[in-house]
C-alpha positions as CSV (number, residue, x, y, z in Angstrom):
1,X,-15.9,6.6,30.5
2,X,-12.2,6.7,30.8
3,X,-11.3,8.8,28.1
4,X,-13.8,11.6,26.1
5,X,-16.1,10.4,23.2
6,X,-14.8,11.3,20.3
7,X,-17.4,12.5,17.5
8,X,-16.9,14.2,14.2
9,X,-19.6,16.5,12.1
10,X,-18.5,16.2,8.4
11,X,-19.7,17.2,5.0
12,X,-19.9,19.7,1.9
13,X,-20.3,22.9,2.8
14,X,-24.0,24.7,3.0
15,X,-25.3,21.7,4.8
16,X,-25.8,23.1,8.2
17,X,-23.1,21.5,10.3
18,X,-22.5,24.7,12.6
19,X,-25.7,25.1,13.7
20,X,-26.4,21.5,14.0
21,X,-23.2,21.7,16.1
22,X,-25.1,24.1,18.5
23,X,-28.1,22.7,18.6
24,X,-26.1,19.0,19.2
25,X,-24.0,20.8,22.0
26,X,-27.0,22.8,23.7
27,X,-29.0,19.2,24.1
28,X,-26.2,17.2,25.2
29,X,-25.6,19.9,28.3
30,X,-29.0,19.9,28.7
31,X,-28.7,15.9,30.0
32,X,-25.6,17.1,31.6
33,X,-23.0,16.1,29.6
34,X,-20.2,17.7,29.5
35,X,-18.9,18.9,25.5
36,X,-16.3,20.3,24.2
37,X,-16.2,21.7,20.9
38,X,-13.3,22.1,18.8
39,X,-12.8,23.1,15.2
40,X,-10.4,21.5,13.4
41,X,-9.3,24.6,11.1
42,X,-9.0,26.7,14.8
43,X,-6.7,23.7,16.1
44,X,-4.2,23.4,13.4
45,X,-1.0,25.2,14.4
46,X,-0.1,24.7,10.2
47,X,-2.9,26.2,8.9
48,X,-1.5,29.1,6.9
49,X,0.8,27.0,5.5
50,X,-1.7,24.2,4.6
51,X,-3.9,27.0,2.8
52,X,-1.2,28.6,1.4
53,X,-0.7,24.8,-0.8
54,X,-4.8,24.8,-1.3
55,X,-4.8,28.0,-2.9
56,X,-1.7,26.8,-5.6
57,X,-4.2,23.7,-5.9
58,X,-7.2,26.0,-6.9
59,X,-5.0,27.9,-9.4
60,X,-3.3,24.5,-11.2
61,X,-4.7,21.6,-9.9
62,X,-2.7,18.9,-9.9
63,X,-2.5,15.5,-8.2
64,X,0.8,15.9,-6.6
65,X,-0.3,18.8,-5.4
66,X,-3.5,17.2,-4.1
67,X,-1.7,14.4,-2.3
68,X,0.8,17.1,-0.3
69,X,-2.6,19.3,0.9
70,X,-4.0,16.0,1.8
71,X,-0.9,14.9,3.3
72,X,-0.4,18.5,5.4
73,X,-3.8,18.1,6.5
74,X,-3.1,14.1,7.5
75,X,-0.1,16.0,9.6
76,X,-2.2,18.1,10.9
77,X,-4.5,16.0,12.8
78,X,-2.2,14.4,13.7
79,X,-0.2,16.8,15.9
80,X,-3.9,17.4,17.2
81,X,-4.7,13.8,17.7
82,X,-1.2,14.1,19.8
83,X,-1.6,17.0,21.7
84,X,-5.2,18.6,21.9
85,X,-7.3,15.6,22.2
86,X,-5.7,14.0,25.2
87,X,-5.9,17.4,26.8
88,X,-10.0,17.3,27.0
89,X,-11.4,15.8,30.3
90,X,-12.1,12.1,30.1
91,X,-15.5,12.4,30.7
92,X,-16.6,15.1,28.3
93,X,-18.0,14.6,24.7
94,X,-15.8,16.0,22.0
95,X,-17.7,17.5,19.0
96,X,-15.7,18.3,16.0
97,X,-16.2,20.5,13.5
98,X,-14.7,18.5,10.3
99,X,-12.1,15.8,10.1
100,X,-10.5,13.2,7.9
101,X,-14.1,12.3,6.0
102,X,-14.5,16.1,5.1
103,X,-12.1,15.3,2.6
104,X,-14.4,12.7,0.7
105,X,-16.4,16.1,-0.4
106,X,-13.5,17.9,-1.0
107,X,-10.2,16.5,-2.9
108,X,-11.2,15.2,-6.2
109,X,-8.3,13.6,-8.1
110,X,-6.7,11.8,-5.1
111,X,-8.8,8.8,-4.3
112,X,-10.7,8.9,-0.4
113,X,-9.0,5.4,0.2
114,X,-5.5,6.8,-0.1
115,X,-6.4,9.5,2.0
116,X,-7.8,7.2,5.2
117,X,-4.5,5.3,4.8
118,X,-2.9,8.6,5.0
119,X,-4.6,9.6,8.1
120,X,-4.3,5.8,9.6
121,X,-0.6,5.8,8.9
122,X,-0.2,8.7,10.6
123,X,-1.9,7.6,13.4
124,X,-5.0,10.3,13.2
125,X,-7.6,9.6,15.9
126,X,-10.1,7.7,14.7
127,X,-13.3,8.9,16.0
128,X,-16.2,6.6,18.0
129,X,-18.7,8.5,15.9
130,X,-18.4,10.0,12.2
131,X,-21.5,11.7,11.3
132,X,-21.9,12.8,7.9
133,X,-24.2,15.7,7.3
134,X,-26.2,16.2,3.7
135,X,-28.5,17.9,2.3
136,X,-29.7,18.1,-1.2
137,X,-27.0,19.8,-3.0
138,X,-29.9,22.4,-4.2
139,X,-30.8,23.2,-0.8
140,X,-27.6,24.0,0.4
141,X,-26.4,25.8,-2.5
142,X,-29.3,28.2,-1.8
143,X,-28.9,28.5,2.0
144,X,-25.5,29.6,1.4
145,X,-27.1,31.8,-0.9
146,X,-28.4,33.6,1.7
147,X,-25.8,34.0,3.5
148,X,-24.0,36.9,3.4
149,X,-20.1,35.4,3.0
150,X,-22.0,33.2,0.7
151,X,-20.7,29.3,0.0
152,X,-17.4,30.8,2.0
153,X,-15.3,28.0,-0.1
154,X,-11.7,28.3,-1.3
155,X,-12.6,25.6,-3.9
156,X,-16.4,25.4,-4.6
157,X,-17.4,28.1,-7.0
158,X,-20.0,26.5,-9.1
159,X,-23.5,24.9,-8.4
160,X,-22.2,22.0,-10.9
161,X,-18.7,21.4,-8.0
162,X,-20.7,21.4,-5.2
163,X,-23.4,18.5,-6.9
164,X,-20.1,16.3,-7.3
165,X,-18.9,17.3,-3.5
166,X,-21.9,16.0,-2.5
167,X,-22.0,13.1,-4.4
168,X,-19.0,11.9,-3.9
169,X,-19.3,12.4,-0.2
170,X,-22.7,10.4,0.4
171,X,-20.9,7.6,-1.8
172,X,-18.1,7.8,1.2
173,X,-20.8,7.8,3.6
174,X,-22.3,4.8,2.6
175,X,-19.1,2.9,1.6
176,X,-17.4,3.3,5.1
177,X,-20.7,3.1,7.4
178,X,-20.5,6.6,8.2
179,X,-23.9,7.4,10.0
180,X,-25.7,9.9,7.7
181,X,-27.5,12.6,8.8
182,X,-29.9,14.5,6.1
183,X,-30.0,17.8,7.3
184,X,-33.3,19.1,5.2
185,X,-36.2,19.0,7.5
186,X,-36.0,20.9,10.9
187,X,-33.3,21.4,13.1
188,X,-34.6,19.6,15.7
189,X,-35.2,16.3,13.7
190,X,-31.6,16.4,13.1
191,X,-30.3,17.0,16.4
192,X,-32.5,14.5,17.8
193,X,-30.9,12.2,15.1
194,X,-27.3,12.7,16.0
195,X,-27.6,12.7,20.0
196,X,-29.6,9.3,19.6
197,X,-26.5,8.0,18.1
198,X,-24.4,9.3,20.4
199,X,-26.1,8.2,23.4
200,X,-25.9,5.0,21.7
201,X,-22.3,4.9,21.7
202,X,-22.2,5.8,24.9
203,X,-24.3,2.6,26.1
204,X,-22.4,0.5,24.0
């Protein structure tokens, strides 16, 4: 490899993506890979500002107001498409935690399409591997249940939102050949799941 492997862990929230992350990353150093996880929320120098827009969007949504978070975030990855993904070592596996299909779950009156031509305009990374993680929208809603910061979401405050975050994202999944992970049995099924499909890239 002369550059990293770029992979992304997407989804509605509740579905297990950070601890799949974990296990993921533990596995992958176990064969001696090298991996690098990053966050896109940690890597975003415009993240108080973009949540600042996302919070006026919860209050009176609107789809002008949509299209500029979508647009801030589009900026966003950009600036770390420009300047913290060509910093990793070329021969290391990134991992990260959401990116541009996260937004399938998430924005609701601005359709996903516009949003891809956003990101593609702008010259966002595209990654060599988008996983989407799911679970039954039951499932997660009551594993996030148990937690104690609960469903931790700026914008999903109902068990009825979350259903249509769900939905909406498998119907991105399967529309843009997303590899689809279903994140309901163990742990381990699932991680053996997504580093098959990496190390399948990585033949390729």
């Amino acid at each position: 490899m002369n550059r990293p492997l770029f992979v992304t862990l997407d989804g509605p929230k509740g579905t297990g993506k950070t601890t799949l992350l974990e296990a993921v990353t533990k596995a992958l150093r176990a064969d001696n890979r090298k991996v690098v996880r990053l966050c896109e929320k940690k890597s975003d120098p415009y993240r108080g500002e973009t949540m600042a827009l996302v919070n006026q969007l919860v209050r009176n949504p609107d789809r002008d107001l949509e299209l500029r978070v979508c647009q801030r975030l589009a900026d966003s990855r950009a600036w770390i498409s420009q300047h913290v993904l060509p910093e990793q070592p070329a021969d290391s596996i990134i991992l990260m935690d959401r990116w541009y299909p996260s937004d399938a779950a998430f924005r609701r009156l601005v359709p996903f399409v516009e949003i891809l031509q956003l990101n593609i305009a702008r010259h966002v990374q595209v990654p060599d591997l988008h996983v989407g993680v799911v679970t039954d929208p039951d499932i997660s809603w009551q594993r996030a249940a148990a937690r104690s910061r609960g469903l931790g979401s700026t914008l999903i405050h109902r068990l009825e939102e979350h259903v249509a975050c769900t939905q909406a994202f498998e119907r991105a999944v399967a529309d843009n050949g997303w590899v689809l992970c279903r994140n309901e049995g163990s742990i381990e099924e699932a991680t053996m799941q997504v580093v098959s499909e990496i190390q399948g890239v990585l033949r390729r």
